[in-house]
C-alpha positions as CSV (number, residue, x, y, z in Angstrom):
1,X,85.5,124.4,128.7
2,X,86.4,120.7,129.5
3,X,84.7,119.7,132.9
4,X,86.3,116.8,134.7
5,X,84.7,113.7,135.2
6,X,84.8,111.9,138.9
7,X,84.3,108.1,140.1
8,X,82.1,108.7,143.1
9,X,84.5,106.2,144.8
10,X,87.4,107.9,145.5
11,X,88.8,111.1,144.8
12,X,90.7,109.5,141.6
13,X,90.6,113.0,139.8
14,X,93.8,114.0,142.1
15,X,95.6,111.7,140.3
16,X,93.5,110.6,137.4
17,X,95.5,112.5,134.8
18,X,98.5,112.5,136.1
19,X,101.9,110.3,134.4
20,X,103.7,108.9,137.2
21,X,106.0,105.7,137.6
22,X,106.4,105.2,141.6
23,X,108.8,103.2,143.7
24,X,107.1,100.4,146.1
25,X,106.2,102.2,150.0
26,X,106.7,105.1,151.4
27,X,110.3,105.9,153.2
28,X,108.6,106.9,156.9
29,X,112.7,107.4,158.3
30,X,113.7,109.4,155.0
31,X,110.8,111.6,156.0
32,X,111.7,112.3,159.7
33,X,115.6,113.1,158.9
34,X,114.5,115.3,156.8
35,X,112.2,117.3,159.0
36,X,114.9,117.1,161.3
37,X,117.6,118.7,159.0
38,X,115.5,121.4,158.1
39,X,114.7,122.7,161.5
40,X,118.0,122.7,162.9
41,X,119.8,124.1,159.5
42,X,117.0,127.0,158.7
43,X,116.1,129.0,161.6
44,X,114.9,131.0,159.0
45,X,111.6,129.0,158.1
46,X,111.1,129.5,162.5
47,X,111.3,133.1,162.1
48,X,108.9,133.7,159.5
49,X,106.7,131.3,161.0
50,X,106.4,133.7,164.2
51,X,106.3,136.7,162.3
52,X,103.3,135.8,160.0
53,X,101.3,134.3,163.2
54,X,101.8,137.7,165.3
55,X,101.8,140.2,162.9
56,X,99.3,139.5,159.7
57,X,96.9,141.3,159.4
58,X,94.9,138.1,157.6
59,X,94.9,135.1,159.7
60,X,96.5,131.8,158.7
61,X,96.9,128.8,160.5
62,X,99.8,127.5,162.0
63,X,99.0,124.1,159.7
64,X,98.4,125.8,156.2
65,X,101.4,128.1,157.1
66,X,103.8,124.7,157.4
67,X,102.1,123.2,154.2
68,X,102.5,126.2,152.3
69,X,106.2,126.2,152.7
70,X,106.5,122.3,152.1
71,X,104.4,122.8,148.9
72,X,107.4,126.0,148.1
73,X,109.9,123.5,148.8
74,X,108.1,121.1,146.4
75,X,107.7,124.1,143.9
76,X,110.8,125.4,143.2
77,X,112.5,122.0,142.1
78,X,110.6,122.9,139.0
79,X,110.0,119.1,138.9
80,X,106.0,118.9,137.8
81,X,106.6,115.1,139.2
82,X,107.8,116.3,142.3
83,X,105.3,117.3,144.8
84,X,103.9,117.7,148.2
85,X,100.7,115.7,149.1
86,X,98.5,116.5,152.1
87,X,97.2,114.2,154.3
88,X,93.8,113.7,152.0
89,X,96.0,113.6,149.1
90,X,98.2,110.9,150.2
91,X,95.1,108.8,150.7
92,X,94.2,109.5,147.4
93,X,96.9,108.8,145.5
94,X,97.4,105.6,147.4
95,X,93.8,104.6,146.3
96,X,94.2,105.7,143.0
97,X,96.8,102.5,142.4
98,X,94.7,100.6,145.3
99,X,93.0,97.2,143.8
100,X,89.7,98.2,145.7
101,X,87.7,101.5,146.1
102,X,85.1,102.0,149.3
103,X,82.4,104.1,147.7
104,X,79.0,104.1,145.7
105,X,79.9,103.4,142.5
106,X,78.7,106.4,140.4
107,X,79.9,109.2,137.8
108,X,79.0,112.1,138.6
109,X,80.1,115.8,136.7
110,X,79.4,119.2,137.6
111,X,77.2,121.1,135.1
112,X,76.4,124.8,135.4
113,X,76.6,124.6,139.0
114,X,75.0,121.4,139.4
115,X,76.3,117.5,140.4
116,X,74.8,115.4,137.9
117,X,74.9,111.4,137.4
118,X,76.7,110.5,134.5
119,X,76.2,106.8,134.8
120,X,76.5,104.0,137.8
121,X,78.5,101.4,137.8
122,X,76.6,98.1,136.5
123,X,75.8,96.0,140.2
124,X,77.4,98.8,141.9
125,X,75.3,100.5,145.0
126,X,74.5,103.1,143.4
127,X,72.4,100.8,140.3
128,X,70.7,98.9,143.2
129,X,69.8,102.7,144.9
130,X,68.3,103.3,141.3
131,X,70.5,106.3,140.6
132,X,69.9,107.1,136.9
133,X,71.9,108.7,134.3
134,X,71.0,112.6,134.5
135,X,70.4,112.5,138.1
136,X,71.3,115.8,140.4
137,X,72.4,115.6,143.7
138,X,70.5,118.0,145.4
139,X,71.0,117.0,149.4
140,X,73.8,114.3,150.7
141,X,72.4,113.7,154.4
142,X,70.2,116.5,154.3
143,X,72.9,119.1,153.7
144,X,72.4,121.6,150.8
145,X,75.4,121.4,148.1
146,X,75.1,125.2,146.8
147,X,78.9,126.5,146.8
148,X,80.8,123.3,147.1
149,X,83.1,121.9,145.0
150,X,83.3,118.4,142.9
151,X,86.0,117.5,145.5
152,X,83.9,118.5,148.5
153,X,81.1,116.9,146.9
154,X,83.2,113.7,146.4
155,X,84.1,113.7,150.1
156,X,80.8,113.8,151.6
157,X,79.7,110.9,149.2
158,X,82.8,108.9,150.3
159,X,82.9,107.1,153.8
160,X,83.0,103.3,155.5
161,X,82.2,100.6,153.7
162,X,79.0,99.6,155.3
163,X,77.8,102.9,156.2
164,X,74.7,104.4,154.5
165,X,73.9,107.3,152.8
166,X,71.1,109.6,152.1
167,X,70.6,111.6,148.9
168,X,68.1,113.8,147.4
169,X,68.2,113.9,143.7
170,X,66.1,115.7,141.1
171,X,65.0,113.4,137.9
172,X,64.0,115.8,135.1
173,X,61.9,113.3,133.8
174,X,59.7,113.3,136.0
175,X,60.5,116.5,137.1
176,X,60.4,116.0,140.8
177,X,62.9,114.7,143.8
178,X,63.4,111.6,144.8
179,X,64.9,110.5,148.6
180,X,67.1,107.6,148.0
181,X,69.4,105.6,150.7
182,X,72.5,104.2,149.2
183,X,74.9,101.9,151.0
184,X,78.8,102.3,150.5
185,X,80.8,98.9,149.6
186,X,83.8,97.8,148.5
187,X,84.1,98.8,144.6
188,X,86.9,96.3,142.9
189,X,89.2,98.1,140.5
190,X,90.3,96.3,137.0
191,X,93.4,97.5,135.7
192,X,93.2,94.9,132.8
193,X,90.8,93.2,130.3
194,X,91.4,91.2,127.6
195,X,89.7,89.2,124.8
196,X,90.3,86.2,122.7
197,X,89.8,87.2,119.5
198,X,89.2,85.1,116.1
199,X,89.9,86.4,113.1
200,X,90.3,84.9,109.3
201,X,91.2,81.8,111.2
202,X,93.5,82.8,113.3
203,X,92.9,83.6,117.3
204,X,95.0,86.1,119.3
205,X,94.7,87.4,122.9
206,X,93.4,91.4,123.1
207,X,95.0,92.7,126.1
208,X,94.4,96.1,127.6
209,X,96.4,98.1,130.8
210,X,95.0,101.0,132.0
211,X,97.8,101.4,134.5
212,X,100.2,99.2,136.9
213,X,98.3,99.0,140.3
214,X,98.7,96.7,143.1
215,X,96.8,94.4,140.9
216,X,97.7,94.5,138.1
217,X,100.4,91.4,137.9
218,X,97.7,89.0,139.5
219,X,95.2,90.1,136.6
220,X,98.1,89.8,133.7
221,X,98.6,86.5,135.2
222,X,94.7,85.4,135.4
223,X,94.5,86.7,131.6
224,X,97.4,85.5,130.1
225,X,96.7,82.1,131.4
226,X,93.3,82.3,129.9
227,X,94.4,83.6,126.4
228,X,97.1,80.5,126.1
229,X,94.5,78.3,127.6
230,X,92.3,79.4,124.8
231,X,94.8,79.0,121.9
232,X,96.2,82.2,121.4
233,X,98.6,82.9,118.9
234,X,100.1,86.1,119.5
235,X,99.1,89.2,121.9
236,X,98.2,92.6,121.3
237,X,98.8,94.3,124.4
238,X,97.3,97.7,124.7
239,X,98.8,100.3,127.0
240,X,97.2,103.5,125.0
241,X,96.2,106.1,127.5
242,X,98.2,104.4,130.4
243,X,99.7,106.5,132.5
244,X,102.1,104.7,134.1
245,X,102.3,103.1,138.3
246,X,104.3,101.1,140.2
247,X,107.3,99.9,138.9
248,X,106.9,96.2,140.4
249,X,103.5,95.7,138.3
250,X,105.9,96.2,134.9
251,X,108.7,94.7,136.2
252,X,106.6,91.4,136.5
253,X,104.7,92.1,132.8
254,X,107.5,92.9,131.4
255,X,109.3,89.9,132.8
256,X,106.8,87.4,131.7
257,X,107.3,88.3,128.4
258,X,111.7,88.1,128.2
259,X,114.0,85.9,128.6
260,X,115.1,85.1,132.7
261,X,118.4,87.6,133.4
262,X,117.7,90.3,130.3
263,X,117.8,93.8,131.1
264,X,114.5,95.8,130.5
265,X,115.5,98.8,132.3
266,X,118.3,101.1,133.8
267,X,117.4,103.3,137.1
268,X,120.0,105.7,136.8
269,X,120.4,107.8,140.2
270,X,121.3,111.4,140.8
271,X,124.8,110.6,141.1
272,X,124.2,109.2,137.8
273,X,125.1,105.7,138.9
274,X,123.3,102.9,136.5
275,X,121.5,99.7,138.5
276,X,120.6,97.2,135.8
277,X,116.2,96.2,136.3
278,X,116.9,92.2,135.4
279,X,114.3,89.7,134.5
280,X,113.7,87.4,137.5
281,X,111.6,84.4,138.2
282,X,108.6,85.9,139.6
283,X,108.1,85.7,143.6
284,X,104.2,85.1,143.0
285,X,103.3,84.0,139.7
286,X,104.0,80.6,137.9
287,X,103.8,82.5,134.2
288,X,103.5,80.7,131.1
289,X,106.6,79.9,129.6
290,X,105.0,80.7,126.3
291,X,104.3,84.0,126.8
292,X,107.9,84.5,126.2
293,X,108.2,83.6,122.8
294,X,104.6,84.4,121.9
295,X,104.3,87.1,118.8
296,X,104.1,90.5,120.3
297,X,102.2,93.7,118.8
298,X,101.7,96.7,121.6
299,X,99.6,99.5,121.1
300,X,100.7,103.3,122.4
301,X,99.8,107.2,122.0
302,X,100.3,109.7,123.4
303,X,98.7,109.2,126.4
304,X,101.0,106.5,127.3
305,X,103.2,107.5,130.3
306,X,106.2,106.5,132.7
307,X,105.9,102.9,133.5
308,X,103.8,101.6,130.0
309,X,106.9,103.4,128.3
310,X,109.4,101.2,130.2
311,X,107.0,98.3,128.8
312,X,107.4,99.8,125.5
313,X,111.0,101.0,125.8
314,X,111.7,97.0,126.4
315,X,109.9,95.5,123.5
316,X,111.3,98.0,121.1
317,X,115.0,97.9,122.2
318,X,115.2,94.2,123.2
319,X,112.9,93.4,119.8
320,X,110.8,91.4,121.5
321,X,107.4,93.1,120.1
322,X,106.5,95.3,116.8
323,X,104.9,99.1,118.2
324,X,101.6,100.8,117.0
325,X,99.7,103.8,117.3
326,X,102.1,107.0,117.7
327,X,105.0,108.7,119.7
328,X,104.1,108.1,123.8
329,X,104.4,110.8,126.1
330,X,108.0,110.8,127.2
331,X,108.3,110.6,131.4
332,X,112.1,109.2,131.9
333,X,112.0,110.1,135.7
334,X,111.1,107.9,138.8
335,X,109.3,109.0,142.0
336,X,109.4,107.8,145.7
337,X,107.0,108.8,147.7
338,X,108.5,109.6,151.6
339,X,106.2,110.0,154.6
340,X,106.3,113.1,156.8
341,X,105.5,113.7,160.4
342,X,102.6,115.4,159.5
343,X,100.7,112.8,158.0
344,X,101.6,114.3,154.8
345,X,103.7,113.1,151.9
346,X,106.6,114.4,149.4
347,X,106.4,113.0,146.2
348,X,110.1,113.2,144.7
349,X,111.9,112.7,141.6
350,X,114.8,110.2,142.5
351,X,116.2,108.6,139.5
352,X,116.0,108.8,135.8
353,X,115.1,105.4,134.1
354,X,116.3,104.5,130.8
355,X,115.7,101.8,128.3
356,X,117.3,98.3,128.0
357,X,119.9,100.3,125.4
358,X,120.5,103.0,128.0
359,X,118.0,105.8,126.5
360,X,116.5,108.3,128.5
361,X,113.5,109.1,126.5
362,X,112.1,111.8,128.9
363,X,110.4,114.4,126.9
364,X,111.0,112.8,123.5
365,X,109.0,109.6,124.2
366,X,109.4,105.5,122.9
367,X,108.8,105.4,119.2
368,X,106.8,103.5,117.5
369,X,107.4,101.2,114.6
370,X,104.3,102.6,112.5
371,X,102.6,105.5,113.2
372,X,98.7,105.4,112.8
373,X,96.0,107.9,113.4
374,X,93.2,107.3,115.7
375,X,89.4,108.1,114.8
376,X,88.6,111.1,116.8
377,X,85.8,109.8,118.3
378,X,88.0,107.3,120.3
379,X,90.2,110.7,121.2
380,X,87.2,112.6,122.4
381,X,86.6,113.6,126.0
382,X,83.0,112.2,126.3
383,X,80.9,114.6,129.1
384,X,77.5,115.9,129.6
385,X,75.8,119.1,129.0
386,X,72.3,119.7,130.9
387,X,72.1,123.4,128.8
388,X,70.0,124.1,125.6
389,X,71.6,125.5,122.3
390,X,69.8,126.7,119.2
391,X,70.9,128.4,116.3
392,X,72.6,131.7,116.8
393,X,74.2,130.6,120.2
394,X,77.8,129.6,120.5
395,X,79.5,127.7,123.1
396,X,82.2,125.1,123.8
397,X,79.3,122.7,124.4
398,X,77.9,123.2,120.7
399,X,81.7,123.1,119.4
400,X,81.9,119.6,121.2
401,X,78.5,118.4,119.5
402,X,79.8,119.6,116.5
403,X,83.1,117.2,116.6
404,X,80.8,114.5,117.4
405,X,78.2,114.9,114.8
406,X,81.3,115.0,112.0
407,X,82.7,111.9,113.4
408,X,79.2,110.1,113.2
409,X,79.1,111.2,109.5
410,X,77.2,113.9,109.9
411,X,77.7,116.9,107.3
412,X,78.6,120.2,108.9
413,X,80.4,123.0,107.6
414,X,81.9,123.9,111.1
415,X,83.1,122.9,114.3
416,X,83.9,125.7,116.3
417,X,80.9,126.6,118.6
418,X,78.9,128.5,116.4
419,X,75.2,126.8,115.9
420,X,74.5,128.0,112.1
421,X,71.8,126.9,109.9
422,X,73.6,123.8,108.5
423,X,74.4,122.7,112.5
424,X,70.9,122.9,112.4
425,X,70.2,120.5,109.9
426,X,72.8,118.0,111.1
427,X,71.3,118.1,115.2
428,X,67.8,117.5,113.5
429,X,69.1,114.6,111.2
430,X,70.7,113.3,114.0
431,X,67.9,113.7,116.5
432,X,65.8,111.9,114.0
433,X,67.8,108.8,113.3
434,X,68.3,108.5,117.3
435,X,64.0,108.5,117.7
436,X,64.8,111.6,119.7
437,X,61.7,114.4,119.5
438,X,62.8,116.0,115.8
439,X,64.0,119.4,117.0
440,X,66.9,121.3,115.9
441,X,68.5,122.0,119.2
442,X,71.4,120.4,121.7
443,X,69.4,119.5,125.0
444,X,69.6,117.5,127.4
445,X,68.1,114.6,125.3
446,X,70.5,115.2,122.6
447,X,73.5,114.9,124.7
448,X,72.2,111.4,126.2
449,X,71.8,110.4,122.5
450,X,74.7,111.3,121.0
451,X,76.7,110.1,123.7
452,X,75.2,106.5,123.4
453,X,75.8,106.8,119.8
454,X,79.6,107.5,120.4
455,X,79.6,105.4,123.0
456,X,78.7,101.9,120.8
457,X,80.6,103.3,118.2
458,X,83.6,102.4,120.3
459,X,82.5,99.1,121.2
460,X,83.2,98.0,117.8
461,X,86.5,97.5,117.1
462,X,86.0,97.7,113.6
463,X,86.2,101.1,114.4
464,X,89.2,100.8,116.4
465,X,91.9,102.6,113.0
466,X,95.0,101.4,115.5
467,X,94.1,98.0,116.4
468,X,93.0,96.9,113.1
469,X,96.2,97.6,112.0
470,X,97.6,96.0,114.8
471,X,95.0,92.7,114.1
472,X,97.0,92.8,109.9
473,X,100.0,93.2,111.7
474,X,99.5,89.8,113.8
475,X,98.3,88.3,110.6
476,X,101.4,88.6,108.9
477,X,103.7,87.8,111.7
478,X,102.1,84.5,111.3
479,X,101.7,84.1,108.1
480,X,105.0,85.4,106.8
């Protein structure tokens, strides 16, 4: 069973996986007529209110019993985009598109009951608290963590920027606890990177999104500028595994790439009136004027969601850039978020969007102009195991060392769980050619290794099946 993996510094996992393309603010007055509507047109809601606080046998509160029936009203849209947020949740989603995160700067995961470190962030607090990899959290401020959830977890390590706080960790390897004080700062957030790459004499600018925060035009603009500065050619922008934001941060990439007054999208709402989305000068950025006739390739999958596919949906119907990598994952619909008086939030569908040549790709997705597969070793959910496997044991854990193993080149003859005599073989192959002790069992020490091995397997992008293709494809836009 997959196990989720958290950012210490905010409760991202609410909205981590989520696909989501979001207005700009929060409609505070939307909220309040609302809540005004509803109690003077359904009595009803009134009534049952009473009747489940005086006669239940189980005890609710007043509180739960009011988000309960905002979360029903949520529900039965059968939107999955359209939601209610508490309080916390709000918060959290706000932060997940924030710029900056308050926290420690550490991974953590839960394994068999336990919170373990999966890695800090390089010069975060948690690095200068010497938090190690394979850490558990035993004690946050002297309270015990038996019973808790990751979230709960999460939210006693979260706090004040400024504000210290005290953990007791086990190391395993040297099998004793350790009291550590770490101090909670400000954690900046990067939404893009990008690289000037050289290849058979020709440079071109690597870009990467991993979504459209509050950010995320200021950093497009600081990376652009460098890639141009630096000679670029052409860009490949990759949006793979993007899930999407605020609709501002593409309306500004997308617009430093057209022409001034061309269409990129349509917002279509539930009257099914059409308002044309039409390249402007930008407000706050001075873009190159060469990034709009610049060479184009843009990288997608799947995993690409909502407001990268309005990105996409513009350079494939406008022509303005040649697509990689495979179908993406087909959100046509836009959410605004409205305040309510409760702190809370409703998250609702209000408008379809559709491409520059009016398609609503929701559920089918932006296609690409050549499909490519991905090695599955970029595809694969990378996590930590703190259990031991040997032969004759099977588990999702062994099934997910298996996958690994075959992707490293490593000869099995299965991959479903089952640790059989040539799974064996491979782990103790394996185990040797990583200088770990030459057993034929999945520990602790052979999940460390293997996921360093994976891990620097990425970092090549020789390795990288899509973007090579992508790097040919730039060579013969410029060559031809």
């Amino acid at each position: 069973m997959r196990r989720s993996r958290f950012f210490v510094f905010a409760i991202l996992a609410v909205m981590a996986a989520s696909v989501f393309l979001l207005l700009d603010g929060c409609s505070a007055d939307k909220g309040k007529r609302a809540d005004s509507v509803m109690k003077g047109a359904f009595p009803v809601i009134d009534e049952a209110y009473g009747i489940i606080q005086e006669n239940a046998v189980y005890p609710v509160e007043g509180d739960r019993l009011i988000e309960g029936a905002l979360r029903g009203m949520a529900d039965v849209i059968g939107d999955p985009y359209s939601t209610y947020l508490s309080e916390e949740e709000a918060a959290a989603h706000r932060e997940s598109l924030a710029g900056e995160k308050v926290g420690i700067g550490a991974e953590i995961t839960r394994s068999g009951g336990r919170y373990i470190i999966v890695s800090p962030i390089k010069g975060s607090p948690a690095e200068k608290a010497g938090l190690q990899p394979y850490d558990e959290i035993v004690r946050i401020n002297g309270e015990a963590l038996g019973g808790l959830t990751l979230q709960e977890v999460i939210k006693k390590i979260r706090g004040k920027e400024g504000t210290a706080l005290d953990m007791t960790i086990y190391r395993p390897d040297l099998n004793k606890h350790l009291e550590l004080k770490v101090m909670r700062e400000v954690i900046p957030v990067k939404t893009v990177t990008a690289e000037l790459m050289e290849e058979r004499g020709t440079k071109f600018g690597y870009i990467a999104l991993t979504m459209f925060g509050d950010e995320t035009a200021a950093e497009w603009k600081k990376a652009t500028d460098d890639m141009i500065k630096g000679g670029a050619e052409a860009l490949v922008i990759d949006v793979r595994g993007n899930p999407g934001g605020y609709l501002r941060a593409v309306g500004e990439v997308a617009g430093s790439l057209l022409q001034d007054d061309t269409v990129f999208a349509y917002m279509q709402n539930a009257k099914g009136q059409l308002t044309p989305l039409v390249v402007e000068p930008s407000e706050k950025f001075n873009f190159d004027e060469k990034l709009k006739k610049i060479p184009i390739v843009l990288l997608q999958d799947k995993g690409s969601a909502s407001a990268s596919e309005v990105l996409s949906g513009a350079m494939k119907d406008l022509r303005r850039g040649f697509i990689i990598g495979q179908v993406s994952f087909g959100k046509g619909t836009v959410q605004d978020t409205m305040e309510l008086s409760n702190g809370g939030e409703m998250k609702l569908s209000t408008h379809k969007w559709l491409t520059p040549k009016e398609t609503w790709i929701h559920g089918k997705g932006v296609n690409v102009d050549l499909e490519t597969e991905q090695s599955k070793l970029f595809t694969e959910h990378i996590r930590f195991s703190t259990d031991v496997y040997a032969t004759g044991d099977y588990h999702e854990d062994i099934a997910y060392g298996q996958r690994l193993l075959s992707g490293l080149g490593y000869k099995l003859e299965r991959d479903d769980g089952y640790f059989d005599e040539a799974t064996a073989l491979a782990v103790h192959e394996f185990r040797v050619d990583a200088k770990v002790s030459p057993e034929s069992i999945m520990d602790r020490k052979f999940f460390a290794a293997i996921r360093e091995h994976v891990e620097n397997y990425r970092k090549d992008k020789a390795n990288d099946k899509q973007l090579q293709v992508a790097i040919g494809y730039v060579h013969h836009l410029l060559n031809d």
